[in-house]
C-alpha positions in Angstrom: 0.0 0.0 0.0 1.5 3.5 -0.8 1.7 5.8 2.2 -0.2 8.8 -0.6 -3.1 7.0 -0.4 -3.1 5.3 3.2 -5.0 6.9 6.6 -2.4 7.9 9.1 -3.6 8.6 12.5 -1.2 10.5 15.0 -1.7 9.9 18.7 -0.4 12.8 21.1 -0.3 14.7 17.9 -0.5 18.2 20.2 3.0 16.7 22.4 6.7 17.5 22.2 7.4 14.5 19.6 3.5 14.5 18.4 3.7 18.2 16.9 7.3 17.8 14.9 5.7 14.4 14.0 2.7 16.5 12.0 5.0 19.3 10.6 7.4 16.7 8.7 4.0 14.9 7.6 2.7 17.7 5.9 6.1 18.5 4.7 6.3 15.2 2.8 2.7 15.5 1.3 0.9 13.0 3.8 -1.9 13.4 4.8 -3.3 12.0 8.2 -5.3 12.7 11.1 -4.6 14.1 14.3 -5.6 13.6 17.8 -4.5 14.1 21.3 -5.9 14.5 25.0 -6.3 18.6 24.6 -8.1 17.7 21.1 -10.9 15.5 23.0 -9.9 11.7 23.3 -8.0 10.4 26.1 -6.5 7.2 24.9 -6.6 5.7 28.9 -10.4 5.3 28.0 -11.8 2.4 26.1 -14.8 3.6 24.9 -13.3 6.6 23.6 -10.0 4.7 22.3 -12.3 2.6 20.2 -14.6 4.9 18.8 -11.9 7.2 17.4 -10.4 4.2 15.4 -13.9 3.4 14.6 -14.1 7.0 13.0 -11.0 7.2 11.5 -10.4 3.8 10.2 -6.6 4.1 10.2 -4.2 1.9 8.0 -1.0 3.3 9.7 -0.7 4.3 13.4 2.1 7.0 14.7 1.9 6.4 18.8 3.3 9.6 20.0 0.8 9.1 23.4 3.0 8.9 26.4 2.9 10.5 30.3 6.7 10.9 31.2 9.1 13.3 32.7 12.4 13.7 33.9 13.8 12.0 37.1 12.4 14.4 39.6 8.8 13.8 37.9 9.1 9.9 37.5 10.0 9.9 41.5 7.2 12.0 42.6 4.3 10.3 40.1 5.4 6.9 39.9 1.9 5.4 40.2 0.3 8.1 37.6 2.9 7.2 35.3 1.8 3.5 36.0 -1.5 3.9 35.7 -1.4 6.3 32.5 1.1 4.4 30.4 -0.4 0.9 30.6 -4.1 1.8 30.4 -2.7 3.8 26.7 -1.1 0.6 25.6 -3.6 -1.6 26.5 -6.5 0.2 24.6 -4.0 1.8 21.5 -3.3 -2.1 20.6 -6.6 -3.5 20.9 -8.3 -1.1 18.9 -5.9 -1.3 16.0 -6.5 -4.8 16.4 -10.5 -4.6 16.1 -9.6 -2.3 13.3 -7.2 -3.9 11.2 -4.8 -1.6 11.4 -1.9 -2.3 8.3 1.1 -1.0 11.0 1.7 0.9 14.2 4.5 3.0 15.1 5.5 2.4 18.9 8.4 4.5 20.0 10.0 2.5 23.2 11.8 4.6 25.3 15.5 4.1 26.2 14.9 3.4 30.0 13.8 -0.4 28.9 17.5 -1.2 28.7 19.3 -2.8 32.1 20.2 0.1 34.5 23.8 -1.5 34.6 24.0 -1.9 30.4 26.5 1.0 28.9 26.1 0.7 25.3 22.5 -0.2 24.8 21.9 -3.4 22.4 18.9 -4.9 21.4 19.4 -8.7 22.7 20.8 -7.5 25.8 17.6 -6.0 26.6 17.0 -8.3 29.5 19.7 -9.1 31.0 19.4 -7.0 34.3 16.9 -4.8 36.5 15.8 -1.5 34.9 17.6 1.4 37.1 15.0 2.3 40.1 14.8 6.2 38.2 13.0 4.9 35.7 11.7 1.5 37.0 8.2 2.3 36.6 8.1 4.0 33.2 10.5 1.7 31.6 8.8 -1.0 32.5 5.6 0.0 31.3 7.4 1.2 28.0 8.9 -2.2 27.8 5.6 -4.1 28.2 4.4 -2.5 24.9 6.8 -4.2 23.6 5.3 -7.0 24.9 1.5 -6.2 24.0 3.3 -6.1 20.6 5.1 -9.5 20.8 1.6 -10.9 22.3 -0.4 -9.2 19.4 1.4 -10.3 16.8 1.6 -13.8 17.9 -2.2 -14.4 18.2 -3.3 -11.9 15.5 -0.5 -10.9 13.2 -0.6 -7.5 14.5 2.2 -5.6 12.8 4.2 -3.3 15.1 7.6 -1.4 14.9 9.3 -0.7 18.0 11.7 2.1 17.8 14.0 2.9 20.8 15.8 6.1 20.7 18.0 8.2 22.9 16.5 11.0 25.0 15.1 13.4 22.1 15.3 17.2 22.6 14.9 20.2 20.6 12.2 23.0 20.0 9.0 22.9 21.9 10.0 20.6 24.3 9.5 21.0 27.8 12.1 23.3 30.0 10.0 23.2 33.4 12.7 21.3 36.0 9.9 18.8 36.5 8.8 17.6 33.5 11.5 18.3 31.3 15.2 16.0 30.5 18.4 17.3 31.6 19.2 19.0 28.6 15.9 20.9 28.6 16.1 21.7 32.1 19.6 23.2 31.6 18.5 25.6 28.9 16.0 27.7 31.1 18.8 27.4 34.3 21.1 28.6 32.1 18.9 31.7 30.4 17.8 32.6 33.7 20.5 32.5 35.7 21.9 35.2 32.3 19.1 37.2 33.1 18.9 37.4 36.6 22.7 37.6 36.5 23.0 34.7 39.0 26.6 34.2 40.0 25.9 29.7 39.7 23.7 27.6 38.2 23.1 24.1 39.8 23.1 21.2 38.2 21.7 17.7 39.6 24.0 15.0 40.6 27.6 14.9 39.9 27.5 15.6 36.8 29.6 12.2 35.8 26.4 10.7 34.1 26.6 10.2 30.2 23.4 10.2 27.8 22.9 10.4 24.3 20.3 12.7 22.5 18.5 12.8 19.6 17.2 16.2 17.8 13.3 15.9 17.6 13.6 15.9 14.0 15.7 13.2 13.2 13.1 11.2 15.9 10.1 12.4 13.8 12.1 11.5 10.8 12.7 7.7 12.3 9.1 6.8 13.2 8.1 8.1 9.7 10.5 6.3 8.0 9.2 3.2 9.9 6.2 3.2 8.3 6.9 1.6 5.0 10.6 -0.8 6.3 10.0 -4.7 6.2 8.4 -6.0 9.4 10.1 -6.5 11.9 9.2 -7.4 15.8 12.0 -6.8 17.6 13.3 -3.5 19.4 15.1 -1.4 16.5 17.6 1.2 18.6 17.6 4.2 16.7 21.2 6.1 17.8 24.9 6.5 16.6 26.2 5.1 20.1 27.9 8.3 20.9 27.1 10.1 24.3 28.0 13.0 26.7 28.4 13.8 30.1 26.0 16.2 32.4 28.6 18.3 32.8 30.0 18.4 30.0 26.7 19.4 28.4 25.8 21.9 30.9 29.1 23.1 29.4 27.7 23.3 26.3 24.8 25.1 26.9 26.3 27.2 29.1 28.7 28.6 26.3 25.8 28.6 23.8 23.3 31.0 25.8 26.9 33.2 26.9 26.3 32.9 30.6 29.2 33.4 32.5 28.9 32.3 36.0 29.4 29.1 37.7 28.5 25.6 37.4 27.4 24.1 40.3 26.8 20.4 41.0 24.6 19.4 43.9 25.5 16.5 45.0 22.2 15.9 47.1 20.4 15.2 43.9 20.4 12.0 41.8 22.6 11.2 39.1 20.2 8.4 37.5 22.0 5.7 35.7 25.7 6.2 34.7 25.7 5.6 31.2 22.6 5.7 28.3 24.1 5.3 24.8 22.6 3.1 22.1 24.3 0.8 19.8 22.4 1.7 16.3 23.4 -0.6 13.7 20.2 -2.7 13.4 18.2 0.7 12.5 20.5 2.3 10.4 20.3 -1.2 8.4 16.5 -1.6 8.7 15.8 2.5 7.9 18.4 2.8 5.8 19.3 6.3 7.6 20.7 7.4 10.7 20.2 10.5 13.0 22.1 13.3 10.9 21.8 16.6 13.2 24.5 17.0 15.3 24.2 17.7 19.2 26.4 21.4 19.1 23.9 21.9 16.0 20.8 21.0 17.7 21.7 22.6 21.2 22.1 25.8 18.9 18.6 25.3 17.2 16.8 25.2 20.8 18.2 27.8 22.6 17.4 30.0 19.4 14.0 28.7 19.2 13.7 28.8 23.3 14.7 32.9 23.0 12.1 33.0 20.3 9.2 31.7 22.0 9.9 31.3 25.5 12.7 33.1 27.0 
């Protein structure tokens, strides 16, 4: 089936990863419908959940739909990020199963991987506890993987399951709860320039390493998954190379031109020590890999967070 005359339907179309999704869409001629929890369905319902496939009749599904945030938030609302997560899967998969849907696109987040694992690879998946920072979203992240495997085992459901690095980038969050580390940085930073503050502080030691991924090489991954040969397993979606907390706070710090102090509080939590995913499998499945550097895309989101927010 060619994707200029299938249905695509965007869930969390009006999120972070949702709204990029849309733009590059459009951009490529494709057209699809759009829904979120602001636009009137909320996916943790069944009733509703069903009637909007029911409605739209989708042949492809983009599953942007997700309740996360950084550490801070996944320590204070672990049983809402439970509850939420696994109620979304649950219904998302059922009614593209009633509906015959041709594919979905299920982005898996990076905290499925062992909290010990360095360099993330796909059969190492479980060999080891998730870390407790992201037990409880990882875990439900993980068992879409597994309403997948299940799925596609008793009905032939066909599912991708992407797993990229944490993704960043214009219209993300910057709020210290809900927002990654690089986000959160970006607003310390441009405040603390403001308010001339003589430090910024920094969570944790600073020693941690993660790899990021500019929102629209992500949006550029799941819609590139929409037409690859099927395949079940997790697909890491990364170039393996990471950076240190501090040495991206560095970064940031020199791209917004504020010149006071980092400070690391060491009363915070650092997380797992290393997040960095071993991409080969999707570069060969895609045919593409992530193209927009990190100095690049830090440069992009600061501009865009002095445009529109700071």
């Amino acid at each position: 089936m060619e994707l200029s005359s299938s249905k695509i339907l965007v869930l969390g179309a009006t999120g972070f990863v949702g709204k990029t999704v849309c733009e590059l869409l459009t951009s490529k001629g494709l057209e699809f419908h759009r829904t979120s929890l602001t636009t009137g369905v909320d996916l943790r319902d069944a009733d509703q959940t069903n009637k909007l496939f029911e409605e739209t009749n989708p042949d492809y599904v983009l599953n942007c739909a997700s309740y996360v945030g950084g550490i801070q938030f996944g320590y204070e609302h672990p049983a809402e990020i439970f509850r939420n997560n696994l109620l979304m899967t649950v219904n998302i998969i059922e009614a593209c199963h009633r509906q015959n849907v041709r594919r979905i696109i299920n982005p898996v987040s990076n905290c499925v991987y062992p909290g010990q694992a360095t360099l993330f690879r796909e059969d190492e998946i479980w060999d080891g506890p998730l870390h407790e920072s992201v037990m409880v979203y990882g875990m439900a992240r993980k068992m879409s993987w597994i309403g997948a495997w299940a799925y596609h085992q008793q009905y032939g459901t066909d599912t991708i399951n992407l797993v990229p690095p944490n993704i960043y980038g214009p219209g993300d969050h910057f709020d210290p709860v809900r927002s990654h580390a690089l986000g959160a940085l970006i607003k310390k930073m441009v405040d603390a320039k403001k308010n001339a503050d003589p430090s910024v502080p920094v969570w944790g030691t600073g020693k941690p390493v993660r790899e990021w991924m500019y929102i629209e090489d992500g949006a550029e991954a799941l819609i590139r998954a929409l037409d690859i040969e099927p395949y079940l397993g997790p697909i890491n979606i990364g170039v393996g190379e990471g950076v240190s907390i501090a040495d991206l706070a560095r970064m940031i710090k020199d791209e917004v031109g504020y010149q006071g102090e980092i400070r690391f509080d060491m009363s915070k939590p650092d997380g797992a020590t290393h997040k960095t995913l071993d991409g080969a499998r999707g570069e060969k499945l895609l045919g593409w890999k992530p193209q927009i550097t990190l100095p690049d895309g830090i440069r992009k989101t600061v501009q865009w967070y002095y445009e529109n927010v700071g």
